[in-house]
ChimeraX commands (.cxc) that place a marker at each C-alpha (Angstrom):
marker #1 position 58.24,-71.15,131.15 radius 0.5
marker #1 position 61.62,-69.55,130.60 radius 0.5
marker #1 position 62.86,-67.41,127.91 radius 0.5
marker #1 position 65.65,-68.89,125.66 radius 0.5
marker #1 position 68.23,-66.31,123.87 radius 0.5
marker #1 position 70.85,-67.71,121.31 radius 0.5
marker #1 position 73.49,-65.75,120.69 radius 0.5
marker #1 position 75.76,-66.68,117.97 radius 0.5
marker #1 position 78.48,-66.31,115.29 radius 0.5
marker #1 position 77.12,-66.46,111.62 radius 0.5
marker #1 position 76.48,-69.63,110.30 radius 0.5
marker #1 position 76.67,-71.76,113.44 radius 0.5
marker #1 position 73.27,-73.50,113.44 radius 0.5
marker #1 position 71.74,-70.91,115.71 radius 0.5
marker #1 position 68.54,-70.84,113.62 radius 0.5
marker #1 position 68.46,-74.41,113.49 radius 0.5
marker #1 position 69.00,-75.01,117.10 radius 0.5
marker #1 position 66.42,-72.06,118.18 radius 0.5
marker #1 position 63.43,-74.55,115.46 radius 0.5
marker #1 position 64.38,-77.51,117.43 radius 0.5
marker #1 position 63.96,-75.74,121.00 radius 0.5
marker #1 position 60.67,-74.33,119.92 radius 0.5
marker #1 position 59.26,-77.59,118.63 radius 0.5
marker #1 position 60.81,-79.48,121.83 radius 0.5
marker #1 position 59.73,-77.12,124.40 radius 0.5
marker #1 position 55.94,-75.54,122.42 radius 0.5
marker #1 position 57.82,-72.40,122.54 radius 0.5
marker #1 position 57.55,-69.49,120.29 radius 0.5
marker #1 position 60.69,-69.10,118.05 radius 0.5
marker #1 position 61.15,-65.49,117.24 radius 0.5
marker #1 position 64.07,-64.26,115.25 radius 0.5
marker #1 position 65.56,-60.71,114.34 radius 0.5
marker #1 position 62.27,-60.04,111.13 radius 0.5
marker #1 position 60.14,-60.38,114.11 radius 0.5
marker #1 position 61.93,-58.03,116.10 radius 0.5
marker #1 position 62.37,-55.45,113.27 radius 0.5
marker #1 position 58.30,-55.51,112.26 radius 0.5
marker #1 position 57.16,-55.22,115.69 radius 0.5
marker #1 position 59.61,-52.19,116.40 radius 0.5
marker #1 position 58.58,-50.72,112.98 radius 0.5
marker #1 position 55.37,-50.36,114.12 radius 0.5
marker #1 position 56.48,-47.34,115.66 radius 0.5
marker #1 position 57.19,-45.56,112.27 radius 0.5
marker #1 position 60.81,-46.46,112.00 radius 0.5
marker #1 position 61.91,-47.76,108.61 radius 0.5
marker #1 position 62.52,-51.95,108.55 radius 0.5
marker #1 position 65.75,-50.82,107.09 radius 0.5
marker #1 position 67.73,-48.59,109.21 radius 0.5
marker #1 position 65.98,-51.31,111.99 radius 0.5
marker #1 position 68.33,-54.09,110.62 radius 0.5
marker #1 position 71.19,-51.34,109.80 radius 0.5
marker #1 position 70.94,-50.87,113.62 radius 0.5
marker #1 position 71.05,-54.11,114.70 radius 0.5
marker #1 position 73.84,-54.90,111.78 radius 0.5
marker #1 position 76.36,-52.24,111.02 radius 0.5
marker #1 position 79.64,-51.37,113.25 radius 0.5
marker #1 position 80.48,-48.47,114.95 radius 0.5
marker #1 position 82.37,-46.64,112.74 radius 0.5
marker #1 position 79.21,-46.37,110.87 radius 0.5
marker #1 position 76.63,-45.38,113.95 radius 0.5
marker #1 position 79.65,-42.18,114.66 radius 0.5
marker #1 position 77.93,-40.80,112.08 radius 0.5
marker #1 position 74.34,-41.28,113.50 radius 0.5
marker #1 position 74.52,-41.76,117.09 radius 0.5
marker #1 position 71.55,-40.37,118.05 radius 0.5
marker #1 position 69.53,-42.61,115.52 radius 0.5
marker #1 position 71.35,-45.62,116.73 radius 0.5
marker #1 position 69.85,-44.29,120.22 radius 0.5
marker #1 position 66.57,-44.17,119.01 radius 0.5
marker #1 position 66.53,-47.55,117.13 radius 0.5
marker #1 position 67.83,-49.48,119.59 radius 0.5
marker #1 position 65.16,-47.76,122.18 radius 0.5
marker #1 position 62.93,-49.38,120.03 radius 0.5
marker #1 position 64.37,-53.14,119.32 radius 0.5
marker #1 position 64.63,-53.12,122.75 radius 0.5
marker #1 position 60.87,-52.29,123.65 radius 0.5
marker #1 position 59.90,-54.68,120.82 radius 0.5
marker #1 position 61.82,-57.72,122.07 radius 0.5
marker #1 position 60.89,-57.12,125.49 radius 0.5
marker #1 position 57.24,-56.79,124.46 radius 0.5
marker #1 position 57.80,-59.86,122.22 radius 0.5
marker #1 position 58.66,-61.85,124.99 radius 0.5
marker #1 position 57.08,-61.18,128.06 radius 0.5
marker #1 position 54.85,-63.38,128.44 radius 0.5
marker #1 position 57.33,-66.20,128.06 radius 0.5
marker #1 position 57.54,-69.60,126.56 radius 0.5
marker #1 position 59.80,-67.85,123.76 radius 0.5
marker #1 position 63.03,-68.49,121.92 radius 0.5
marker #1 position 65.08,-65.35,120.28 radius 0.5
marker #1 position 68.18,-65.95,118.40 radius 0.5
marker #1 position 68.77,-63.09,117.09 radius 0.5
marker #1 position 71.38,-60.28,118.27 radius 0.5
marker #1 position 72.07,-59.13,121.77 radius 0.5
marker #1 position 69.10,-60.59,123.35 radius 0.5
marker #1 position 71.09,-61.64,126.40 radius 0.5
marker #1 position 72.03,-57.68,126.39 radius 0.5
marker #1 position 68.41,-56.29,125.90 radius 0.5
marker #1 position 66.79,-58.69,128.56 radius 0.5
marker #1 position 69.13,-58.19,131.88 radius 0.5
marker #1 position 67.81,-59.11,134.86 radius 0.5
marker #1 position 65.39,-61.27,134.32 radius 0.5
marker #1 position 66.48,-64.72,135.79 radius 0.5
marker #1 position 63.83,-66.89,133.88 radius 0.5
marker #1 position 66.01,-65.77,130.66 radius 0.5
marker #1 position 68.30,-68.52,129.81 radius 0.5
marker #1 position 71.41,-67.04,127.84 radius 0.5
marker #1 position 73.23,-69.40,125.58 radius 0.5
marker #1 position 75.84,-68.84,123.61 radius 0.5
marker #1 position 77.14,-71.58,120.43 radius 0.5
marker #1 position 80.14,-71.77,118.84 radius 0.5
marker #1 position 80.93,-73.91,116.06 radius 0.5
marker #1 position 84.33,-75.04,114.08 radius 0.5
marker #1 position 84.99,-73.06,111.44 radius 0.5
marker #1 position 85.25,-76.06,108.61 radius 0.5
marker #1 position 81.49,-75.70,109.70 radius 0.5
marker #1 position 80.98,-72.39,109.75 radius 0.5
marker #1 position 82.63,-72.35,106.12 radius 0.5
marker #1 position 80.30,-75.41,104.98 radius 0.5
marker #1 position 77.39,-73.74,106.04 radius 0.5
marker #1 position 78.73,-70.53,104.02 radius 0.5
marker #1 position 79.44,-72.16,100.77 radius 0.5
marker #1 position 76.58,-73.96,100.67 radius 0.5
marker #1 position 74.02,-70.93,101.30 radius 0.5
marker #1 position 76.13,-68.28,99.94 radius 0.5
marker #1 position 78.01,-70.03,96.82 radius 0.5
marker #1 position 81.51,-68.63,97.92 radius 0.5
marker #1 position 85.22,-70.22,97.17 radius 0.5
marker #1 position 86.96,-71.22,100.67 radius 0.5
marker #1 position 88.95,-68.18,100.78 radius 0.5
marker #1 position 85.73,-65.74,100.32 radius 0.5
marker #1 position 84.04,-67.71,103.20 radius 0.5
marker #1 position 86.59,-67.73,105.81 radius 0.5
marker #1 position 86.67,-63.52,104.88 radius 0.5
marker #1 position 83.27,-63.57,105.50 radius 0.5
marker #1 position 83.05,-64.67,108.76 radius 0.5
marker #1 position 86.01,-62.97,109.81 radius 0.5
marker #1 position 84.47,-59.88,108.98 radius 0.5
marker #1 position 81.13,-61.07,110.58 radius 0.5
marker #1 position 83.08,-61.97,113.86 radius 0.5
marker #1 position 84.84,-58.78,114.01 radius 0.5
marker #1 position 81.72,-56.38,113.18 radius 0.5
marker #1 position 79.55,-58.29,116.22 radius 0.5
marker #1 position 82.33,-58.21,118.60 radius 0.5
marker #1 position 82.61,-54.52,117.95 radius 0.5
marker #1 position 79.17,-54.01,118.13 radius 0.5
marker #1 position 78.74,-55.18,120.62 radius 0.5
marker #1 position 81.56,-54.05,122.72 radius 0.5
marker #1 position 80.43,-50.22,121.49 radius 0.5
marker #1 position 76.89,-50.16,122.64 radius 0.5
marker #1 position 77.19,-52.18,125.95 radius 0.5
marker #1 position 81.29,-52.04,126.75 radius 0.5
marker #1 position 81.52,-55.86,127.21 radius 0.5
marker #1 position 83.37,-58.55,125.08 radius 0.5
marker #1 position 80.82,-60.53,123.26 radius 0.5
marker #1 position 82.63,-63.61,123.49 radius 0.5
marker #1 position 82.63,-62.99,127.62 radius 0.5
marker #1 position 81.32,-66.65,129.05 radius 0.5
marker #1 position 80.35,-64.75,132.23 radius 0.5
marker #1 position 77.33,-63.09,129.76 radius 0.5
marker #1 position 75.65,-66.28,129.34 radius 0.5
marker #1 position 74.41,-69.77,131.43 radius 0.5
marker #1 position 75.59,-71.64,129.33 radius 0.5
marker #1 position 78.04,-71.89,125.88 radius 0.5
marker #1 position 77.94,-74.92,123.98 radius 0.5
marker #1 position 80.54,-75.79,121.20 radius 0.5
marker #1 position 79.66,-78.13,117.95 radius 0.5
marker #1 position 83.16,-79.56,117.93 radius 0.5
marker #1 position 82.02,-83.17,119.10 radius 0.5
marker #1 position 77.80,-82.51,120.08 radius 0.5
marker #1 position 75.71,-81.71,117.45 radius 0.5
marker #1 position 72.42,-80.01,117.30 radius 0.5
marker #1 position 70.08,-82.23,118.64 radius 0.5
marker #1 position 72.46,-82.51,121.47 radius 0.5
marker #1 position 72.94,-78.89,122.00 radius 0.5
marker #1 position 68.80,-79.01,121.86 radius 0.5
marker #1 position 68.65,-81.51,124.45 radius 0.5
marker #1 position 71.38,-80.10,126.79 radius 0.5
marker #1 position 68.87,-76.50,126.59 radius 0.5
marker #1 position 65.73,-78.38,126.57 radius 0.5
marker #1 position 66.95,-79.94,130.32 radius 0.5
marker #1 position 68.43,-76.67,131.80 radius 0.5
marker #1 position 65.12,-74.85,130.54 radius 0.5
marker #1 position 63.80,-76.88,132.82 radius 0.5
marker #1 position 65.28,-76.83,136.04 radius 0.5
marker #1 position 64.10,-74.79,138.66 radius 0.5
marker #1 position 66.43,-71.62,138.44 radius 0.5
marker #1 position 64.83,-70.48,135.14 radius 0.5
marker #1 position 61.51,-71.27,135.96 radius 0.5
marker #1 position 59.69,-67.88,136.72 radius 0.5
marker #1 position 58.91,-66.21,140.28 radius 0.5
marker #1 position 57.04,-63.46,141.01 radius 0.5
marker #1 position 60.22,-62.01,141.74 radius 0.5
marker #1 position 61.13,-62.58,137.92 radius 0.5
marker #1 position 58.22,-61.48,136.31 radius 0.5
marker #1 position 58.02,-58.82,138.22 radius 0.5
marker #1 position 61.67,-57.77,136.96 radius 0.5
marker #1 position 60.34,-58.81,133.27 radius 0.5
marker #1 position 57.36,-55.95,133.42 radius 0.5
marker #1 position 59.55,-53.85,134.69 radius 0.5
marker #1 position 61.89,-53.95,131.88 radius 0.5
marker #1 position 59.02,-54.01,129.69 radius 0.5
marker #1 position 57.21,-51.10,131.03 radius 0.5
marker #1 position 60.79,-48.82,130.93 radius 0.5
marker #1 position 61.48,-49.65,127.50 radius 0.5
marker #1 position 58.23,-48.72,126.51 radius 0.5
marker #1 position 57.97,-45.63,127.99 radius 0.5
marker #1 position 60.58,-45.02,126.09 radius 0.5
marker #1 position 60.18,-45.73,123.13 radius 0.5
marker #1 position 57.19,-43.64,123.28 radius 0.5
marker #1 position 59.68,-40.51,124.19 radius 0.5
marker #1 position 62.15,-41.13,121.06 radius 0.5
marker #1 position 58.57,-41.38,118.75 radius 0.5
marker #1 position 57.70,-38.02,120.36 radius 0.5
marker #1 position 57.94,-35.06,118.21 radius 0.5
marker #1 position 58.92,-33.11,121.12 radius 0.5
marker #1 position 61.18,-35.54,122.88 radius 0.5
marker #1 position 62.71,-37.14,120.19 radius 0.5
marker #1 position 65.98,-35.20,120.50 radius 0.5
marker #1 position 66.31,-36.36,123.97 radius 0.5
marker #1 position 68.53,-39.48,125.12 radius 0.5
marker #1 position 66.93,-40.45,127.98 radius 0.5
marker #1 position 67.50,-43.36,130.89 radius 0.5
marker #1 position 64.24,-44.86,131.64 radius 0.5
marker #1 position 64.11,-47.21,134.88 radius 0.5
marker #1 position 60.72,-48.86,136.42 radius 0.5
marker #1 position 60.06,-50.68,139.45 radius 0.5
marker #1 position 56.23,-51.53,140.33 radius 0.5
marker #1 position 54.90,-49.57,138.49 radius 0.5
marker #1 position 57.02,-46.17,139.64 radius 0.5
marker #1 position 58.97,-44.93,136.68 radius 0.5
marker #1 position 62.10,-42.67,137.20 radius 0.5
marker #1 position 63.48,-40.92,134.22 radius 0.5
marker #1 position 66.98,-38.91,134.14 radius 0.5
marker #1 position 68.82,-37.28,131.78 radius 0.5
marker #1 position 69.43,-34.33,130.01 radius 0.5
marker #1 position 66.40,-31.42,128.80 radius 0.5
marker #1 position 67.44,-28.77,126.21 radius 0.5
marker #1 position 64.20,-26.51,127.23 radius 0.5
marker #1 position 62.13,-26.42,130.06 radius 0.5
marker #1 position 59.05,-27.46,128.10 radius 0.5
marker #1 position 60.07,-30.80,127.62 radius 0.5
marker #1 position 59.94,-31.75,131.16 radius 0.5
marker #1 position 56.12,-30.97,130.64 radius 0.5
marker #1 position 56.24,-32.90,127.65 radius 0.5
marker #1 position 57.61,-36.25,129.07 radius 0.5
marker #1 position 55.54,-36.15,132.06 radius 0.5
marker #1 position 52.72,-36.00,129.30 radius 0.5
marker #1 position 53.89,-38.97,127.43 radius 0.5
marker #1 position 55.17,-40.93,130.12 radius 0.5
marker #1 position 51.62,-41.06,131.80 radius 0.5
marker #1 position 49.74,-42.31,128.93 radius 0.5
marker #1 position 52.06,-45.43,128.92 radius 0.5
marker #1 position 49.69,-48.38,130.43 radius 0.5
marker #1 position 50.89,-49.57,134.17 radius 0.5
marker #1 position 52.78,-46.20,134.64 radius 0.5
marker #1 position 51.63,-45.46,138.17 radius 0.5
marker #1 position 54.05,-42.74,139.42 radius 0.5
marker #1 position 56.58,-40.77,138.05 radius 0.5
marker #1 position 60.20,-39.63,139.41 radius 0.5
marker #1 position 61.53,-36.88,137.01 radius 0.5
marker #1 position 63.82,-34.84,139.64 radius 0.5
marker #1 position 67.11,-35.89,138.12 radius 0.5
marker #1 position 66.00,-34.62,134.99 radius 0.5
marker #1 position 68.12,-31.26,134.45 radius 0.5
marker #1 position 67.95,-28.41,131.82 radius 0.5
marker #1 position 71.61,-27.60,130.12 radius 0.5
marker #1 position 70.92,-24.81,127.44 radius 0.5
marker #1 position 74.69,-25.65,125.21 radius 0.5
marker #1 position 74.00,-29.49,124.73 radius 0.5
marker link #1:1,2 radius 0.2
marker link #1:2,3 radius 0.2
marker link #1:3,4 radius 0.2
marker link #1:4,5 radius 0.2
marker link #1:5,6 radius 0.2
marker link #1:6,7 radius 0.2
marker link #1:7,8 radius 0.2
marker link #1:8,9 radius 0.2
marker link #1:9,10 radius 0.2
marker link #1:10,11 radius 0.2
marker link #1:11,12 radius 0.2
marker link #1:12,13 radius 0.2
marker link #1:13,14 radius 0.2
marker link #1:14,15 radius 0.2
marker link #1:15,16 radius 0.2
marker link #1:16,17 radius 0.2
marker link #1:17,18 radius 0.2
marker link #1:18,19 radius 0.2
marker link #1:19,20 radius 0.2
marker link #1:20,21 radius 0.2
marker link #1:21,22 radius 0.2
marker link #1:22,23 radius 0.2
marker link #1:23,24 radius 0.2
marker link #1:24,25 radius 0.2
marker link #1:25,26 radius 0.2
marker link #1:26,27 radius 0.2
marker link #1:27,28 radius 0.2
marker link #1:28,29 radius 0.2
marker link #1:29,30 radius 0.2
marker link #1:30,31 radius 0.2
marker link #1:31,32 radius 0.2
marker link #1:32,33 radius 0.2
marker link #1:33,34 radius 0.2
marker link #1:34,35 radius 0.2
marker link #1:35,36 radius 0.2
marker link #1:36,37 radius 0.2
marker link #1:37,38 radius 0.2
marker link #1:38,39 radius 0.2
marker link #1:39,40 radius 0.2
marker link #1:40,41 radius 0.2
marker link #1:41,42 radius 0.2
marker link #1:42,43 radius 0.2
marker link #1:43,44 radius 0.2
marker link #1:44,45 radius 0.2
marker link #1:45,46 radius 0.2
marker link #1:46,47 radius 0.2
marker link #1:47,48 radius 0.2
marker link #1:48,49 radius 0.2
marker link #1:49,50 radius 0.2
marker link #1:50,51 radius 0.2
marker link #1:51,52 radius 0.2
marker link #1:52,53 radius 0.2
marker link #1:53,54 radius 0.2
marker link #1:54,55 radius 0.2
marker link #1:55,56 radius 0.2
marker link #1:56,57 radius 0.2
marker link #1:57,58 radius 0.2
marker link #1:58,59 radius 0.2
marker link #1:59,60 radius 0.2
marker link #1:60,61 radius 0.2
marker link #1:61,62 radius 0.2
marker link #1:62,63 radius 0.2
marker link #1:63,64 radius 0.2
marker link #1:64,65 radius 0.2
marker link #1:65,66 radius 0.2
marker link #1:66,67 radius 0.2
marker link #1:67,68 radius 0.2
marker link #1:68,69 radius 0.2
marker link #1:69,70 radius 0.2
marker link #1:70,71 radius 0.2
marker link #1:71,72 radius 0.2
marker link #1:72,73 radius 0.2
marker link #1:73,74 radius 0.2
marker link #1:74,75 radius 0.2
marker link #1:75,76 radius 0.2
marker link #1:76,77 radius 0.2
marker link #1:77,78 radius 0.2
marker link #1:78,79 radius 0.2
marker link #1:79,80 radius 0.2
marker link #1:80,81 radius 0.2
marker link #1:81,82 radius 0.2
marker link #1:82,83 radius 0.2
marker link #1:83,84 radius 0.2
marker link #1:84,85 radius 0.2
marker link #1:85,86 radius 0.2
marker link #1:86,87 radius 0.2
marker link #1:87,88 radius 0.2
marker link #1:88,89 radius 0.2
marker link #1:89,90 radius 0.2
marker link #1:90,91 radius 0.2
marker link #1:91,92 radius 0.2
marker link #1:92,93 radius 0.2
marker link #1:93,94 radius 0.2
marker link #1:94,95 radius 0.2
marker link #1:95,96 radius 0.2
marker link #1:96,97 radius 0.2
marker link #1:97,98 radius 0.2
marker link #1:98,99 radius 0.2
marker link #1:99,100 radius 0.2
marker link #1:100,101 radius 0.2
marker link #1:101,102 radius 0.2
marker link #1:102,103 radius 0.2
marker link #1:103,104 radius 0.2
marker link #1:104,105 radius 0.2
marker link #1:105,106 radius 0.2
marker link #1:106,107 radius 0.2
marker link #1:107,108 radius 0.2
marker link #1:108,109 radius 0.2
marker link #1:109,110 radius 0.2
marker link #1:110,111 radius 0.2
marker link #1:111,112 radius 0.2
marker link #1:112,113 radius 0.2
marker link #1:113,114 radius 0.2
marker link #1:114,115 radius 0.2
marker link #1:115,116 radius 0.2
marker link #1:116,117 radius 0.2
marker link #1:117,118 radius 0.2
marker link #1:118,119 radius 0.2
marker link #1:119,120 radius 0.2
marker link #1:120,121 radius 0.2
marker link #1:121,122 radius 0.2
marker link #1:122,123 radius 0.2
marker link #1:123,124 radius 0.2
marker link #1:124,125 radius 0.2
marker link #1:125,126 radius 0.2
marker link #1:126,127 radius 0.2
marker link #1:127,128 radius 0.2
marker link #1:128,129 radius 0.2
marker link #1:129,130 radius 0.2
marker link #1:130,131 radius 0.2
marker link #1:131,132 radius 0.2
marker link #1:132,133 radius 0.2
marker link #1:133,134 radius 0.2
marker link #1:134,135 radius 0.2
marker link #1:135,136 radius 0.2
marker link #1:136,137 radius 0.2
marker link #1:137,138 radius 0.2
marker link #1:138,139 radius 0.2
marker link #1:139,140 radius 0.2
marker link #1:140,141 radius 0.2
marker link #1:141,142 radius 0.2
marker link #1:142,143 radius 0.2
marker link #1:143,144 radius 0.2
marker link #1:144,145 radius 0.2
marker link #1:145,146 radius 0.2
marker link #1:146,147 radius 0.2
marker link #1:147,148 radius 0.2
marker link #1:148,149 radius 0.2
marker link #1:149,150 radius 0.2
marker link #1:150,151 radius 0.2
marker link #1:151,152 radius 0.2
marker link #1:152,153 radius 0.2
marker link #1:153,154 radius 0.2
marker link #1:154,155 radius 0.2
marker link #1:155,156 radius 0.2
marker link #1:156,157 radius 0.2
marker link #1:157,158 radius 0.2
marker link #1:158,159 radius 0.2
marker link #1:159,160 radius 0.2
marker link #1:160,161 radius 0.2
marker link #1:161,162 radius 0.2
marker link #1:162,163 radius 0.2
marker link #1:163,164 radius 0.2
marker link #1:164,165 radius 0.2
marker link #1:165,166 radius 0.2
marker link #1:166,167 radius 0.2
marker link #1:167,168 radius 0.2
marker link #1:168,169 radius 0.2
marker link #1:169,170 radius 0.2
marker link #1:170,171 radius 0.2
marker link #1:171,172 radius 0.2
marker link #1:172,173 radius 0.2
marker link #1:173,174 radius 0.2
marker link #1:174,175 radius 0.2
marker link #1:175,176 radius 0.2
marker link #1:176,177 radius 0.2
marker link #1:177,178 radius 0.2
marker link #1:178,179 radius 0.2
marker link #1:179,180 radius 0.2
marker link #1:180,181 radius 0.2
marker link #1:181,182 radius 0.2
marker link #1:182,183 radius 0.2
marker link #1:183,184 radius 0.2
marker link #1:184,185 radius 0.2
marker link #1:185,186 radius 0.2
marker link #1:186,187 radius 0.2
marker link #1:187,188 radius 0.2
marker link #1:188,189 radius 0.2
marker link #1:189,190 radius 0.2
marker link #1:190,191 radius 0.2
marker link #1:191,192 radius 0.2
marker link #1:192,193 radius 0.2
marker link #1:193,194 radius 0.2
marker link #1:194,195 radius 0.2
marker link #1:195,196 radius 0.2
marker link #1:196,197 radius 0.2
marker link #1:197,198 radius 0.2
marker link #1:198,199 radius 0.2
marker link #1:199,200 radius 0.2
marker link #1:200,201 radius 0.2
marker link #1:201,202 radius 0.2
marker link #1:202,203 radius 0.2
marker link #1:203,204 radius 0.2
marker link #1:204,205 radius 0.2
marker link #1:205,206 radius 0.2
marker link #1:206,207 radius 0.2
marker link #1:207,208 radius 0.2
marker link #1:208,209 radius 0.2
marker link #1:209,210 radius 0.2
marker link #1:210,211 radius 0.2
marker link #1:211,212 radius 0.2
marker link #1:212,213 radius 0.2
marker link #1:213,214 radius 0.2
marker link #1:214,215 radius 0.2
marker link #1:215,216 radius 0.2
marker link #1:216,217 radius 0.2
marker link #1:217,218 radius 0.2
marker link #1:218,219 radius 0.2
marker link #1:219,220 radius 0.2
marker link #1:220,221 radius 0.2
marker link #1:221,222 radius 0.2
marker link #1:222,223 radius 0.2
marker link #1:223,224 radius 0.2
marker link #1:224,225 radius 0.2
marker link #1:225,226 radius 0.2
marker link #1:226,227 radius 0.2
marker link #1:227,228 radius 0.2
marker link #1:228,229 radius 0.2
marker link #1:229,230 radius 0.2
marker link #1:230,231 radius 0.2
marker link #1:231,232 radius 0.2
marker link #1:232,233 radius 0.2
marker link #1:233,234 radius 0.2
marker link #1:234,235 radius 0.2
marker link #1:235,236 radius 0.2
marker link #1:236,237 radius 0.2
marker link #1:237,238 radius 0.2
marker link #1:238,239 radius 0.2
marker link #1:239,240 radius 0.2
marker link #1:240,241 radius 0.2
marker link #1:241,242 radius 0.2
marker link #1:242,243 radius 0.2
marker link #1:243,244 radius 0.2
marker link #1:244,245 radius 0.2
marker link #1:245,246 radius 0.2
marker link #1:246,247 radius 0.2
marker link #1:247,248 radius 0.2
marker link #1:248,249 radius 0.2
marker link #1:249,250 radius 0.2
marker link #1:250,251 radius 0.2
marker link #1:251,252 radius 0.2
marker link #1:252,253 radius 0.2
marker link #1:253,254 radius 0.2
marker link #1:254,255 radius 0.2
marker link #1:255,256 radius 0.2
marker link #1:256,257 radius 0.2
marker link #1:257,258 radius 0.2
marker link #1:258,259 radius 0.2
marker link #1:259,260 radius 0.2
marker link #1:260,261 radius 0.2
marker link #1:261,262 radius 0.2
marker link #1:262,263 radius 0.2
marker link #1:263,264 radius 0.2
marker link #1:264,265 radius 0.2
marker link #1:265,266 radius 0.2
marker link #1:266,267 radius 0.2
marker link #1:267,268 radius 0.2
marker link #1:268,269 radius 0.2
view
């Protein structure tokens, strides 16, 4: 019952691989419109969800405590999405926003780009030379992306189980090759791995439930649970809002104790 995350270029049959998983395996395939309604639930527009998920970071400088807040909620929406397993995301940074977990399996596929550029022409209606600046631009506004938010080099192999590349298998073979390692024991879950899953889950909704807060929303918070004991640290800019996120934090479901000590007021933020 593992969790499957695809991450991938544009264009590289990561869609297509992700349908053939789900049908193989019975698994859920969830992709980044899932993602974006379930976080928009929160009152976030669908829009500035995707921008987040989308745009570089010379465009978040601008808005970097939205892109705080957004991302706070993708996060608590994917991990809500998938938690009780049997799910496959491909959509962006899901190897990022599920850490920890060891019944996550994290590939990664690559394709050659006369396939990449196929796949572009033929869904977007471009000339060669428009395609191939297309996914350069793609490449280079993921790998910033994701370099900014989390500091690590999207193309790292050490970030995933496994990386697959379409020069010579093609995508039922890739499917196969997932289908058999979503198998084997090591991504099967434990107690010890669920317990890690709810965990996650349970931080990223508390939250999310702070950056919705009209009180709290200022706040840029880290948010860490372990059975059922969540600690929160960061940075208050009046004393009141320690009150305030002891409030919220408690009316999260499975919260069961709260550690605010680190939490500390600085007046000139």
């Amino acid at each position: 019952m593992a969790v499957i995350t695809i991450s991938r270029g544009s264009f590289t049959g990561g869609k297509i691989l992700a349908e053939c998983l789900a049908d193989k395996l019975g698994y859920r395939c969830i992709d980044r419109d899932v993602i974006v309604e379930r976080a928009a639930a929160y009152g976030a527009s669908q829009e500035e969800l995707r921008d987040a998920m989308e745009k570089p970071p010379s465009f978040w400088d601008r808005f970097r405590h939205r892109k705080y807040v957004y991302l706070t909620l993708i996060q608590a929406a994917l991990t809500e999405e998938v938690r009780e397993g049997k799910a496959v995301y491909h959509g962006h940074a899901g190897h990022l926003l599920l850490r920890g977990v060891s019944h996550v399996l994290r590939a990664r596929i690559i394709a050659p780009v006369e396939f990449r550029l196929a796949m572009i022409r033929d869904r977007l209606k471009l000339d060669r030379a428009e395609a191939m600046a297309y996914t350069v631009r793609m490449d280079q506004d993921r790998a910033k992306w994701t370099q900014y938010l989390y500091g690590v080099n999207w193309g790292d192999p050490t970030l995933y189980d496994v990386v697959l590349n379409l020069e010579y298998m093609d995508i039922q073979e890739a499917c196969e090759t997932i289908t058999t390692m979503a198998n084997l024991k090591c991504f099967q879950e434990t107690p010890e791995s669920l317990a890690a899953m709810e965990d996650l889950a349970l931080a990223s909704k508390v939250r999310a439930n702070l950056v919705c807060n009209a009180a709290t929303l200022d706040l840029e918070l880290d948010v860490s649970a372990h059975g059922g004991v969540v600690t929160i640290r960061g940075k208050l800019r009046t004393q009141g809002q320690f009150e305030q996120i002891r409030e919220v934090a408690w009316k999260v479901p499975g919260v069961e104790r709260l550690e605010m000590s680190d939490l500390v007021q600085v007046l000139d933020l």
